[in-house]
C-alpha positions in Angstrom: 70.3 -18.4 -4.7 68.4 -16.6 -1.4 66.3 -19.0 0.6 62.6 -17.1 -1.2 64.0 -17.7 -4.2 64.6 -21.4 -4.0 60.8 -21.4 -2.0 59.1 -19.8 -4.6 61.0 -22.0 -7.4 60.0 -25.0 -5.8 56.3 -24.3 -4.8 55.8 -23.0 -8.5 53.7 -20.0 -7.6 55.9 -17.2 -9.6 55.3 -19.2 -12.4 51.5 -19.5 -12.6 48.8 -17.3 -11.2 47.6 -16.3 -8.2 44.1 -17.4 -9.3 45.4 -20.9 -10.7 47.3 -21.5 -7.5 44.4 -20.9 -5.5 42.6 -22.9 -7.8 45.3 -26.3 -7.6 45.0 -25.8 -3.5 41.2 -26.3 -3.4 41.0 -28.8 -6.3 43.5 -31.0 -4.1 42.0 -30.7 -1.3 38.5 -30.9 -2.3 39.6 -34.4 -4.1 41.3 -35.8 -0.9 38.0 -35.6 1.1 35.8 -36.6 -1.5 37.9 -40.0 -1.5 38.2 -40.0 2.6 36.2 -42.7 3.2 37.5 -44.5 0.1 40.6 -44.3 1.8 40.0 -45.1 5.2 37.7 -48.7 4.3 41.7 -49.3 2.0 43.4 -48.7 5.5 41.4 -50.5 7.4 41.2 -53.4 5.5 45.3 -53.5 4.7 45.7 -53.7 8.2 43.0 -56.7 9.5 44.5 -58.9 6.6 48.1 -57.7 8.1 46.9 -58.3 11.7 45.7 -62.0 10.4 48.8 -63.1 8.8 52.0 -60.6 10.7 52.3 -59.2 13.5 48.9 -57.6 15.1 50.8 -55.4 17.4 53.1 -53.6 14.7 50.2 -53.0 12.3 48.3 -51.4 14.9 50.9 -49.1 15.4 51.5 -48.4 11.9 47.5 -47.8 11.4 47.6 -45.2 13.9 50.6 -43.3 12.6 48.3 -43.4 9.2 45.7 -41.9 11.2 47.4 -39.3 12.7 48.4 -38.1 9.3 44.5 -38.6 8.3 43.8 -35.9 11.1 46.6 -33.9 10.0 45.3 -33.4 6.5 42.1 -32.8 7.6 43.0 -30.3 10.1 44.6 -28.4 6.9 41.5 -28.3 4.8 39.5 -26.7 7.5 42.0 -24.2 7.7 42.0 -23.7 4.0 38.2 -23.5 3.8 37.8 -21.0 5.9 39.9 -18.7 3.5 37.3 -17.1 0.6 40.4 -15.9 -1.0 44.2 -16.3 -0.5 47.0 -13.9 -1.1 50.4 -15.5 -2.7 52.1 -15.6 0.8 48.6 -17.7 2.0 49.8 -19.9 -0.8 52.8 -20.5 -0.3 52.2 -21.0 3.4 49.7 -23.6 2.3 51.7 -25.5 0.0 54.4 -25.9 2.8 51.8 -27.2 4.9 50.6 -29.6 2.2 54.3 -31.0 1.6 54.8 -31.7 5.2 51.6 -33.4 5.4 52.5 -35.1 2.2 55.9 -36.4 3.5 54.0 -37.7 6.6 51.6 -39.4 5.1 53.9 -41.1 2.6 56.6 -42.0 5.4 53.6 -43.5 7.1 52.5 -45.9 4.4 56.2 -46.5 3.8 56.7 -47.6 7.4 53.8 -50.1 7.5 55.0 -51.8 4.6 58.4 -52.4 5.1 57.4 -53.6 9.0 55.7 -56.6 6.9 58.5 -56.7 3.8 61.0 -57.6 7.0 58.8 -59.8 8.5 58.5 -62.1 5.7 60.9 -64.8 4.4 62.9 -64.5 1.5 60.8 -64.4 -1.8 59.0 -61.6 -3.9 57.2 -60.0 -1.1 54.4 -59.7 -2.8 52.0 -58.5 -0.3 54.4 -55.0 0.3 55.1 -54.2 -3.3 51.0 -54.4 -3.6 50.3 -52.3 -1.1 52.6 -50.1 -1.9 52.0 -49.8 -5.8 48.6 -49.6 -5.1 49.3 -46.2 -3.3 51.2 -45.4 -5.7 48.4 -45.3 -8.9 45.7 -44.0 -6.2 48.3 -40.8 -5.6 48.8 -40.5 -9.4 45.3 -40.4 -10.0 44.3 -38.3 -7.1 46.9 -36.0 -5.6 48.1 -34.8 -9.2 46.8 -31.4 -8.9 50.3 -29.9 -7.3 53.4 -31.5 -9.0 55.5 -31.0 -6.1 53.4 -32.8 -3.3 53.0 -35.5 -5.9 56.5 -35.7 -6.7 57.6 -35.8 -3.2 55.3 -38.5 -2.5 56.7 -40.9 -5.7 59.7 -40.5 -4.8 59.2 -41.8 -1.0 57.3 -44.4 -2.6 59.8 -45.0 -4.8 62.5 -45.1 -2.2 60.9 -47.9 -0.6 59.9 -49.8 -3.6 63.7 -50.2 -4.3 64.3 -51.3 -0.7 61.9 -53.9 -0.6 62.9 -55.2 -3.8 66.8 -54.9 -2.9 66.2 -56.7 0.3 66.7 -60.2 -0.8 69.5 -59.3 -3.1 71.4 -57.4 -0.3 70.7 -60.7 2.0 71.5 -63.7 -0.5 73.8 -62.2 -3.0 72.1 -64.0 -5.8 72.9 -64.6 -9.2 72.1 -62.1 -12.1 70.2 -65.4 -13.8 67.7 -65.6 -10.3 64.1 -64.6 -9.7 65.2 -61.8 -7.3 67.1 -59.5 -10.1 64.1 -60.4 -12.5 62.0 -59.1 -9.4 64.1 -56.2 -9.0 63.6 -55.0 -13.2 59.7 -55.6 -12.4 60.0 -53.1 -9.9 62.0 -50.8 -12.2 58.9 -51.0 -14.6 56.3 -50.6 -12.4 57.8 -47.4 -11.2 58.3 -45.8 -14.9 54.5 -47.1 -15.3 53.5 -45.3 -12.4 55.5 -42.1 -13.5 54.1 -42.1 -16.9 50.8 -42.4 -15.1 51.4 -39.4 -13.0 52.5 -37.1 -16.4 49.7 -37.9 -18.1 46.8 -37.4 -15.0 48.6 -34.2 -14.8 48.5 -33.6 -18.1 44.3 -33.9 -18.5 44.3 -31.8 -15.6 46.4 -28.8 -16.3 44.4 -29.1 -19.7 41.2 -29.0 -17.8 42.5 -26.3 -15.8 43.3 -24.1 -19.0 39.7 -24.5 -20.3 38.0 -23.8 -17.3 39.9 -20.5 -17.3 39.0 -20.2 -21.0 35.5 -20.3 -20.1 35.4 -18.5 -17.3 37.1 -15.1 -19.0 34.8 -15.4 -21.7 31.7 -15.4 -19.2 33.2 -12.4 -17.6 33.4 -10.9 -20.4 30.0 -12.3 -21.9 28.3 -10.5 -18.8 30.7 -7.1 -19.5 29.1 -6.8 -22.6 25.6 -7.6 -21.7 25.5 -5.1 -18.9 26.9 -2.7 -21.0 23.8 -3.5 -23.7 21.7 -3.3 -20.8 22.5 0.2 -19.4 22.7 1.6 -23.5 19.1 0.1 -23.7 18.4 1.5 -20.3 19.8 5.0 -21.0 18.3 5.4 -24.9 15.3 3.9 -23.5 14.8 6.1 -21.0 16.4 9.5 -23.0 13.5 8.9 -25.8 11.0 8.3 -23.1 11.0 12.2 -22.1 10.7 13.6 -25.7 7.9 10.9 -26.4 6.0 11.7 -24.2 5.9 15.7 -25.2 5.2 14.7 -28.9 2.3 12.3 -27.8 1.0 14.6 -25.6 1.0 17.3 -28.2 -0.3 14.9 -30.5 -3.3 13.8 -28.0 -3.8 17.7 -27.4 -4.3 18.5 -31.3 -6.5 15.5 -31.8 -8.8 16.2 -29.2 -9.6 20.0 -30.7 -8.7 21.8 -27.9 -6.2 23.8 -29.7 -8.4 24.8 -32.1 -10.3 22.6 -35.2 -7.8 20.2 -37.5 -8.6 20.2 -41.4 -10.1 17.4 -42.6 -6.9 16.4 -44.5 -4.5 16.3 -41.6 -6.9 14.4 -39.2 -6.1 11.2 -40.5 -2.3 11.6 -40.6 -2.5 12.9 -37.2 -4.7 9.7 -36.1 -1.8 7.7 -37.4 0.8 9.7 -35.9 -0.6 9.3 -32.3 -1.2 5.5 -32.9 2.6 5.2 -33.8 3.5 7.3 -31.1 1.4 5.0 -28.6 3.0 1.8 -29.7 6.7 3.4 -29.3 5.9 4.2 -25.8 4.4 0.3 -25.4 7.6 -0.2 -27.1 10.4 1.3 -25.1 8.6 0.4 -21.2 8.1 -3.3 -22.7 12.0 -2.9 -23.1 12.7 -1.4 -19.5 10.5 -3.4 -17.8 12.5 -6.8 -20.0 16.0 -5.2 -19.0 15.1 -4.5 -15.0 13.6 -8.2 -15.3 16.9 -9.9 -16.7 18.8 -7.9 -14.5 17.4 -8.7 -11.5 16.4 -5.2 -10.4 12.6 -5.9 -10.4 11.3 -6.4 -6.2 8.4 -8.1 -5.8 5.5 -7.4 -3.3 4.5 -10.9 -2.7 0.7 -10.8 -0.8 -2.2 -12.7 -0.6 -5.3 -11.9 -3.3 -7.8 -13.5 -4.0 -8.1 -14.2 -7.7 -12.1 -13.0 -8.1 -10.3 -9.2 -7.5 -7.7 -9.8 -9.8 -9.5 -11.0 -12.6 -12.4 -8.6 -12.4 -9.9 -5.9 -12.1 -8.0 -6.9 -15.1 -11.6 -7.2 -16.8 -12.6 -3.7 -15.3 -9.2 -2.0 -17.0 -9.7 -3.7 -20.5 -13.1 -2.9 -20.9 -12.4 0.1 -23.1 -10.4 -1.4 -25.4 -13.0 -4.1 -26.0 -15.7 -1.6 -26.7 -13.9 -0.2 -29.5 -13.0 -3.7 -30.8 -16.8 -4.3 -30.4 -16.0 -7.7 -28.6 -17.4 -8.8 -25.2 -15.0 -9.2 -22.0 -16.6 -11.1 -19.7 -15.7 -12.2 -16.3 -16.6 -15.5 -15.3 -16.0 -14.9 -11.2 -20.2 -14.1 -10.3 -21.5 -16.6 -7.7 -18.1 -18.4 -7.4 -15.7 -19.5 -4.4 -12.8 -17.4 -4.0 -9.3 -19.0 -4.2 -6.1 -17.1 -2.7 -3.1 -16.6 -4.4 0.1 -15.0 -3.2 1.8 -12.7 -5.5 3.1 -9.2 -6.6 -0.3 -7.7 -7.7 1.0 -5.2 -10.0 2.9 -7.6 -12.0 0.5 -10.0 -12.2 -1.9 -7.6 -13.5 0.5 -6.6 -16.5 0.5 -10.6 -17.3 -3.3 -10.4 -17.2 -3.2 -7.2 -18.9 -1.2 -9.2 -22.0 -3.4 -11.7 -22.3 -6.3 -10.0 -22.4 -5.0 -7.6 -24.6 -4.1 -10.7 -26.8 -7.5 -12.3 -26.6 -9.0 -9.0 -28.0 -6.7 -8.1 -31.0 -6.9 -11.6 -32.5 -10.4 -12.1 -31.7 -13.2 -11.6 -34.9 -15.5 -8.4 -34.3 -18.4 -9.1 -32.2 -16.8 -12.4 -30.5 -16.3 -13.3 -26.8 -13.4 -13.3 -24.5 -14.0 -14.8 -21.4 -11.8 -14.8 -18.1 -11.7 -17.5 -15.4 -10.6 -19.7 -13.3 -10.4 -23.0 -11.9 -8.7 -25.5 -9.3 -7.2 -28.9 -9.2 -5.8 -29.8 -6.2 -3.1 -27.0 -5.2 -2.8 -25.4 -8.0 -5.1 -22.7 -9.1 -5.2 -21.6 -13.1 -6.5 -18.5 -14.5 -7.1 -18.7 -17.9 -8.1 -16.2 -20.9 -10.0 -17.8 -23.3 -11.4 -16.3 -26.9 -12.6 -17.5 -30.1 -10.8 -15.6 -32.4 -8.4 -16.8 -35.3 -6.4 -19.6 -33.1 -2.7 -20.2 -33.1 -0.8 -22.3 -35.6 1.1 -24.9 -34.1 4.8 -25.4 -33.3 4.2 -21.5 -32.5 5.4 -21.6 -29.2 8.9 -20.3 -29.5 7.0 -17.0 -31.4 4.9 -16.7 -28.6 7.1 -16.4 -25.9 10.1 -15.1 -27.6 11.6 -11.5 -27.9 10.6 -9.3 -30.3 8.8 -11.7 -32.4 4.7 -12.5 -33.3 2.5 -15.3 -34.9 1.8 -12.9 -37.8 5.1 -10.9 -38.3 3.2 -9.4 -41.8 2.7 -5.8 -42.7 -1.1 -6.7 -43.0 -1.9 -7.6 -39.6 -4.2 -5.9 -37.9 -2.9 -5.0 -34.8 0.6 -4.5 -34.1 2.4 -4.7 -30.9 6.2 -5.0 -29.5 6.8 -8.8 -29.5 8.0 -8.4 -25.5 4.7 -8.8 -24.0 4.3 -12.7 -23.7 7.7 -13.0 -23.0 8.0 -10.4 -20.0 4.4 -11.9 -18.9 6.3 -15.7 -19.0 9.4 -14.3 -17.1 7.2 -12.9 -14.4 5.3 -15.7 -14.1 8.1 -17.8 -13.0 9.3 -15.3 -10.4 5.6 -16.3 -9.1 7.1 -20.4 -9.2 4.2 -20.8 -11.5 3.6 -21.7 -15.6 2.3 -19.6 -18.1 1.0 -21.6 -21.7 -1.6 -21.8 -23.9 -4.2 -24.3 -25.5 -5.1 -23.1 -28.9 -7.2 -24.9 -32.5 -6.6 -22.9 -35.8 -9.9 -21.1 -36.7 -11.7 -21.6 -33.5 -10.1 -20.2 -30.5 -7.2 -19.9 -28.0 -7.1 -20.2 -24.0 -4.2 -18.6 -22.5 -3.4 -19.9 -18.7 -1.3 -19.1 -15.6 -0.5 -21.7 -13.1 -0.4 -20.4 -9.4 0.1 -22.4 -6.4 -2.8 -21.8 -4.0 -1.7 -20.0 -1.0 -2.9 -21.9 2.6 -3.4 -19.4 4.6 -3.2 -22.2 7.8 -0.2 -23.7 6.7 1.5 -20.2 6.0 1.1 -19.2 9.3 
């Protein structure tokens, strides 16, 4: 067997993907300085209570050779975070690095306590085997993440767990019968309990592992799919857009007279044509304006405004549809202080647009709709109030949901796409604001956006 071979064999990476490799590198690392302080207080208190009770000199030393392999380790996370990706040679590279540091680090520990297991007297060196199995369940339950660093560490560990208990056997010679060989089993036990340990933190993890992979490939291909709804949307969308608009135009033209007079018995199926015509075209820019939305292909021209002009604009470009409702739109903005606002005008005019247009189709003819505002402390709210039929409650998730309505009958009487509340709440929060609604059965409902007042002075 070639020298790659037997490196490749060992560091496991042939085996398992590149992705999962990467993966186990940044999971180890990311754990061992998470717990770096955790570790360092554990060092430095192992070696005061050494200093107090063995030689101060020698556990001094040994601290420092523990630190050195500190700044080692460290040194190789910086290097491995500076990498967005890694190749399978950056791997194995890295998991070379990781063993070396791993054998250091474990030699290190090793060292200090066998310095104190020979400086005590004969007995169950007590102190050592603590120390030393302590490191041994914090490395099972922290450096688990690549088998062969943890491996390599264990058995170190376990090295010197058999020399420290084998130290007063090898100087005394003692009976089978004494409290040395009963020592020495203990040992053997602690070390299969530590193993056991190891297989099953491993275990939880590599099972961790496999469903975070699960997850992720069914997200990518969760967001496959809905770009690939998306641009069908996008591209039926706009292909019946084009036709659409011909056959309303031609529609509009006919209705008008201009191509001559219409007999009295097609008028009214040529009303209703051009209604239905009208609403598919709401219908299909409702969906492309929803789909650039969700997509994130909308830019915003964030300004300053002040929200006088935007209501009485809004007011100004719904007046015709109240006049043939016979309702009154009135804007409540004369003699008031203006309040700025910063947002994308156009957008926040189709939100205003929506809820007027709301207001009016479910308000009873020859009622009020009534647009204003108001302030309480920095936060300015525009609200569209009516006194038409009123919203039923626990309606909320009709309101602001796709494709659906309060009154989803055939006998309503006004129809509409069931996207316009719901594009009006998604643009709404691109302003950081709320959009919701106040509303009593049979009397009336006030629809509200929440804006943060812009401060000019503190903006600049």
């Amino acid at each position: 067997m070639d020298d790659d071979t037997l490196d490749d064999a060992e560091l496991d990476v042939p085996q398992e993907p590149v992705a999962r490799a990467e993966q186990q590198l940044r999971d180890y690392y990311n754990g061992s300085k998470g717990l770096i302080w955790q570790r360092q207080a554990i060092f430095f208190a192992a070696t005061v209570l050494t200093m107090f009770y063995f030689d101060a000199y020698r556990s001094l030393a040994c601290y420092g050779a523990v630190l050195l392999t500190e700044v080692i380790d460290f040194a190789i996370s910086r290097r491995l975070d500076a990498h967005s990706r890694l190749d399978e040679r950056q791997i194995r590279g890295f998991r070379r690095w990781i063993l070396a540091a791993t054998a250091l680090s474990a030699l290190s520990i090793c060292q200090f306590v066998i310095i104190i297991a020979l400086q005590e007297p004969s007995g169950g060196h007590f102190t050592p085997l603590f120390f030393l199995l302590s490191a041994a369940i914090f490395a099972a339950m922290n450096n688990h993440q690549i088998v062969s660093a943890l491996a390599l560490r264990l058995a170190i560990y376990g090295a010197s767990f058999l020399f420290i208990s084998l130290l007063d056997i090898l100087r005394e010679a003692p009976p089978m019968s004494s409290d040395h060989w009963l020592h020495f089993f203990t040992v053997l036990f602690s070390m299969y309990f530590i193993v056991d340990c190891s297989f099953v933190f491993l275990k939880n993890y590599r099972k961790n592992l496999q469903q975070m992979e699960v997850l992720r490939e069914e997200h990518e291909r969760t967001k496959v799919a809905y770009r690939a709804k998306s641009q069908f949307v996008s591209v039926v969308s706009h292909e019946l857009r084009t036709p659409l608009t011909s056959i309303k135009g031609s529609l509009d033209l006919i209705n008008t007279g201009i191509l001559g007079s219409v007999p009295d018995q097609f008028q009214s199926v040529l009303r209703i044509a051009g209604r239905n015509a009208e609403r598919l075209g709401d219908l299909i820019n409702d969906i492309l304006d929803l789909q650039k939305i969700e997509s994130g292909e909308v830019a915003y021209k964030f300004a300053p405004m002040d929200v006088r002009d935007l209501i009485a604009e809004a007011v100004e470009a719904n007046k015709g549809f109240a006049d043939k409702t016979s309702i009154t739109l009135i804007a409540d903005i004369d003699g008031r202080e203006g309040e700025i606002i910063r947002g994308d005008e156009r957008r926040l005019m189709q939100v205003m647009a929506n809820m007027i247009s709301n207001a009016l189709k479910f308000s009873h003819e020859g009622g009020k709709v009534t647009v204003g505002y108001s302030r309480t402390g920095d936060t300015v709210r525009i609200a569209v109030a009516d006194q038409g039929v009123g919203i039923p409650e626990n309606s909320r998730d009709k309101v602001f949901g796709k494709f659906t309505q309060v009154d989803s009958t055939d006998q309503r009487a006004f129809g509409g796409t069931g996207l316009g509340m719901n594009i009006s709440k998604k643009i709404v929060e691109q302003h950081d604001g709320r959009i919701d609604y106040e509303s009593t059965v049979g009397v009336g409902t006030t629809f509200f956006i929440d804006l943060k007042a812009w401060d000019q002075a503190k903006a600049a």
